[in-house]
Every structure is written in C-alpha cells, then in structure tokens.
N, C-alpha and C positions, 0 to 999 in steps of 0.2 A: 564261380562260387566263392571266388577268395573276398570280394568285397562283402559276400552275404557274414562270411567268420571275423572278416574285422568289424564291419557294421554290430555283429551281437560281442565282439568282444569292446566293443565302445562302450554299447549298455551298459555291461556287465562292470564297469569301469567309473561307468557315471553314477549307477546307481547307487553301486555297493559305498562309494566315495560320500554319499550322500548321507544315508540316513543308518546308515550300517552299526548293529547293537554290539556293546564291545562283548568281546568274546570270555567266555568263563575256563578255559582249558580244553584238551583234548579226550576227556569224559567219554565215552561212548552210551552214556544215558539219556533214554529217551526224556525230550521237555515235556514237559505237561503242558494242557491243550491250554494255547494262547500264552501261557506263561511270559516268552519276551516283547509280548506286544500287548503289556499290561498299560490301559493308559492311551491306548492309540485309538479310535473311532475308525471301528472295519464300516466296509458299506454292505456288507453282507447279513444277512439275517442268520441268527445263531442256530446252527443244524441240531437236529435231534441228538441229544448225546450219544444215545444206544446204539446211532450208528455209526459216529463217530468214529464206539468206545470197538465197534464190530472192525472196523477200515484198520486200526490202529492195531488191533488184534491180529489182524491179517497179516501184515506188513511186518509183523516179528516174526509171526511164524516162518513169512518167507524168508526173511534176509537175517543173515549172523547180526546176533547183539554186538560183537565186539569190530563189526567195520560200519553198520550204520545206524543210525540215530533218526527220530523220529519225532517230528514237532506239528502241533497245527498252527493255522492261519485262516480262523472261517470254516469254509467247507472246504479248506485244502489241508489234507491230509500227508506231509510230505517222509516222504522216506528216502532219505542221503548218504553217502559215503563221503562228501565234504567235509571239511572239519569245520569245528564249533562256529566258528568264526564269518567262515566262507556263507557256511548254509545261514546264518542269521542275514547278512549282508543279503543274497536273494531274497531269502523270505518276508524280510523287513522293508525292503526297498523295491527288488522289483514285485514281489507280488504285493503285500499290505500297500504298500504307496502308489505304485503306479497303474497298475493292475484294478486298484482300487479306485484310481480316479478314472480310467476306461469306464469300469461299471458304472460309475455315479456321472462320470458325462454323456455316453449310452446307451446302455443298456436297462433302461429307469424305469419299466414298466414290473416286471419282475426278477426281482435279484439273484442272483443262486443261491439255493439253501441248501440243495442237495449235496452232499458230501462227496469229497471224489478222491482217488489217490492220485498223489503227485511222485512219481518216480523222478530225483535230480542225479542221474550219475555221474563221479565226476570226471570223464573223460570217455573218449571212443572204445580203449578195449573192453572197461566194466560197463558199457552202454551196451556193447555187443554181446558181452559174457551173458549177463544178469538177461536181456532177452531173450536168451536160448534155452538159460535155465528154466526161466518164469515161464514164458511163454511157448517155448517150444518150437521159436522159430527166429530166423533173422531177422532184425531191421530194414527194412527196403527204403529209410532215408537216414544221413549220416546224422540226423539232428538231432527229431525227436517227430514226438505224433500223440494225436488225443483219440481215442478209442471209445465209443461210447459203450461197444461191447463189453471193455473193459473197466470201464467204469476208469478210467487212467489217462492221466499225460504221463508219457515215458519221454524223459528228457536226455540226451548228451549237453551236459550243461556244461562242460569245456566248452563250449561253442558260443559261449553267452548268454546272454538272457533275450534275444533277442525272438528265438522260437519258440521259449518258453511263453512272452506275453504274446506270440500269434496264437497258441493252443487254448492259453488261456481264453482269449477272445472269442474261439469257436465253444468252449466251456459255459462261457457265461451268456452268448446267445445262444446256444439250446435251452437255457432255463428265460430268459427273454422274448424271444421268436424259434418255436419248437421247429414251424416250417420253413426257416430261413433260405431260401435256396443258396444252391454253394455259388454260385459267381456272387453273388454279396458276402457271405459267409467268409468265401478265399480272399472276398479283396477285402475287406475289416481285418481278415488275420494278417494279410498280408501288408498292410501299411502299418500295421503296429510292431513288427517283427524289425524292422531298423531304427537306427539312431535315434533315442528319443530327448523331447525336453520339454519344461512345461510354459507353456504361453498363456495367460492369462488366468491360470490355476488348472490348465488343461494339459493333456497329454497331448503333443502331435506329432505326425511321422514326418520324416526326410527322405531326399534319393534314398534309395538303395540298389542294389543288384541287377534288380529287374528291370534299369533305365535304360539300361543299352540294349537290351534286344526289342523294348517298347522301340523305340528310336530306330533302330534300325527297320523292324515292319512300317514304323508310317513312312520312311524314303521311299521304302518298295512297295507302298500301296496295299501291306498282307496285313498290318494291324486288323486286329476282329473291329469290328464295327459294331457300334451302343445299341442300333437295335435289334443286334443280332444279340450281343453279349446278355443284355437283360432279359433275352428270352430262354435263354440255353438253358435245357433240362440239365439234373445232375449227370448222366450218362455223356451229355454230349461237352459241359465244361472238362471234364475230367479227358477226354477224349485226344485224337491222334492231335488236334492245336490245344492241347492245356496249357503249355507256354505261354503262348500268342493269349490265350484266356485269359489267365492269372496277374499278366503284365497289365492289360487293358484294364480290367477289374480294383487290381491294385492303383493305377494314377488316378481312374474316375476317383476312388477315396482320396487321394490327396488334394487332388484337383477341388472337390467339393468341402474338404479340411478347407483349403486356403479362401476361399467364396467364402465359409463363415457358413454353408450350408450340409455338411456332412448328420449332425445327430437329425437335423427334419427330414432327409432325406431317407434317412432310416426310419424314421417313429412313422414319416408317411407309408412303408410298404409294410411296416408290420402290422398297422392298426388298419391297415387296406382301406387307404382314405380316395385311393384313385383307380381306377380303372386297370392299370397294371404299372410297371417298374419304367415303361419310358413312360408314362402320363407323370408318377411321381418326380420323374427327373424333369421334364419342361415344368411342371408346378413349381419347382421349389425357384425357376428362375421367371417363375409370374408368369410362364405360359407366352411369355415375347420370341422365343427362341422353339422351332421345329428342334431334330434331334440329330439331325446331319448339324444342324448350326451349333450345338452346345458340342458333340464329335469336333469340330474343325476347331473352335475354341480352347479342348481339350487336347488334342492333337497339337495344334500349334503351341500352347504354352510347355509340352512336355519337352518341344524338340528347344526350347530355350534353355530346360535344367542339366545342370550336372553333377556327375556322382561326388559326394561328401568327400 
C-alpha cells in the first residue's frame, strides 16, 4: 500500500504545484459557487442551481462553519476541513484541470450535470470521525469511496489526490455509461488513481501499486485471463480474486492508454458497437489479433514495466 500513498501523494504535489489559486486567508467562509475558477472553461454542464443551492445547504447543516468551508466546481459540491489554500490547490487542479480533461478525453457522450457532494477530509482521524458522525458507520477503505446511495465521494485527502480522480472517474461514468460494468468501471478508476501527467493535452496514467502483484500472477500463471475478465459480472469481479481482478483491468487500461487506443475502446462498449467487451477489444486492434494474442502482448509488455 505504501507505493499506492506515495503515488497519490505525487499527485497531490504535481497538481497543487501547477495550477494552484493563491490563497485569501484562513476565513472559514463558505465560496460562492465557482467563485475561484472564474475565467476557467469547466467541461461540465452547469447543474441546476436549486440543487446546487439544496447540496450546499446540506453540507452546513452537517459540518461546523468554523472547521469547514465550502466551495463548488461544476457539479462538485465540495465540503473541507483543508485550509484556504490547500482546498483551492485540489479543486483547482486536481478536479477543474485534470479531472476535467478525463471528462473531455472520455467520457464525451454525456457530461455530468448532476450535482454531487464531495467530502475532502484532511487526514485519517477527521476521515474516520466525520463517517461515523455522518454516516453512522466506519470506513472499510483508508482512502476514500463514491457512494451513489449517497449521492458522495468521501475522501481521506491526506492520501492525495490520487483516489480522489479514481472516484471521480466512476462519478463521471455513471452520468456517461449508466451500465458500465465494474471491471471497466475499476480498471478507468483504477489507472487514473496514480501518478499523473499530461501527454499531448491528455491525462495518462503510470505504474502504480498494483504492478507487482499483476507480475507476480503472470509468473505463476493465476493472472485472470481477458476473456474471462471482460465477462465477469459485478458479483463475481468484486469477489474472493478482486485483486487478481483489479490488477488485470487496471494494466489492460494502460496497456490500451499506450496503443493510443484506450477512449474507442471505451465509446466502442458504451455505444455497443460489437457483439460484446472481447469483440470491442480485438476490433480496436483491426481484428488481426484472437484474445489469447492481445492477453500475451498485454501480459508480456507488463512484465517489462516498473514501479515509478
């Protein structure tokens, strides 16, 4: 796990270093919607105010005025215990800029409009408190998690930004592909969740975390296998190999990042242009290559990378 906290604390490093809006004091006033990203071009469609102005209303009531603050970005509604400074740096950089170019390089069919709340805590104990409070129960990851019950990403943002843009990315593909299954679902969040940077005005992902136990199943022959992975119902990704899952899911996205074929690969199963999820993947490589052959290609280039 420790590569997964340095990889988001890289993020968190690059981003904020980037585009980060200079800070006004330690005010604990809530900004007014879009206020510091006046002048910026969101790719998002402007959400209904009234519910908005409902999310924003929410979010006082739950949290003390005097430890968090309250800003938007789009249909992200965020409510922090970061100071002035910190929380512009996230919300400026990794969600309005990067965040934003995920959307505008994937997710292109329908944008998210729907409003949503963004919980940033800033560290493990207020990540843990504030769920117990709110929600009435523990966190079952030290990260964070997107709740559609909840209409919420709850983040431990000490940890970086790096879990923040995987939530995001299951955020903004349920307003894109409603049906997404989660082995595509986990492998898009999950390649966007480490070290990011932008290649040709685009976001893409690097090693992270999950290379060494990928590497390790294809020595021993247990890596999940493509046509099993692109069939796996949600019950059964999620299930006693969700590791083994998540890994495989995660490199095919990279893997197809560096082909130059990751956004058709997606628009082919959302727009259901093929027969199913392995026909989309031999299609995107012309149909030359069965699915054992693009597996072994995939397989062997993974055992060449190493972690960042």
């Amino acid at each position: 796990m420790r590569n997964f906290i340095l990889a988001g604390w890289f993020l968190c490093t690059l981003l904020g270093g980037e585009e980060s809006a200079a800070g006004s004091g330690e005010q604990r006033n809530p900004t007014p919607a879009n206020a510091v990203y006046e002048g910026k071009q969101l790719p998002w469609p402007k959400p209904e105010q009234a519910k908005v102005d409902k999310l924003v209303a929410d979010l006082k009531d739950q949290l003390p005025k005097e430890d968090f603050r309250v800003l938007t970005v789009g249909p992200w509604v965020i409510a922090t215990d970061l100071s002035e400074a910190e929380a512009r740096a996230f919300a400026g950089s990794t969600m309005a800029t990067y965040a934003g170019r995920i959307q505008t390089q994937l997710f292109t069919k329908t944008p998210r409009g729907e409003p949503v709340k963004v919980y940033l805590f800033k560290d493990a104990d207020s990540y843990t408190v504030w769920n117990v409070k709110l929600f009435k129960e523990r966190p079952t990851t030290p990260y964070g998690y997107y709740s559609r019950a909840k209409n919420a990403l709850v983040m431990n943002i000490g940890t970086g930004g790096g879990t923040l843009l995987h939530e995001m990315a299951h955020a903004m593909a349920e307003a894109d592909y409603p049906d997404i299954p989660s082995w595509l679902n986990e492998g898009l969040g999950s390649l966007f969740e480490a070290s990011m940077a932008r290649r040709d005005g685009k976001v893409v992902g690097f090693t992270n975390w999950r290379l060494t136990g990928l590497q390790r199943d294809i020595g021993k022959g247990t890596a999940t296998k493509l046509a099993v992975l692109v069939k796996l119902s949600t019950a059964e990704f999620y299930g006693e190999r969700s590791g083994a899952n998540y890994a495989c899911a995660r490199y095919l996205m990279q893997y197809l990042q560096e082909k130059g074929k990751l956004e058709v690969f997606y628009a082919r199963i959302r727009d259901g242009q093929d027969a199913d999820a392995g026909a989309a993947l031999r299609a995107v490589f012309d149909d030359k290559f069965s699915l054992e052959e693009i597996e072994k290609g995939l397989f062997d280039w993974v055992m060449t990378l190493k972690l960042r």
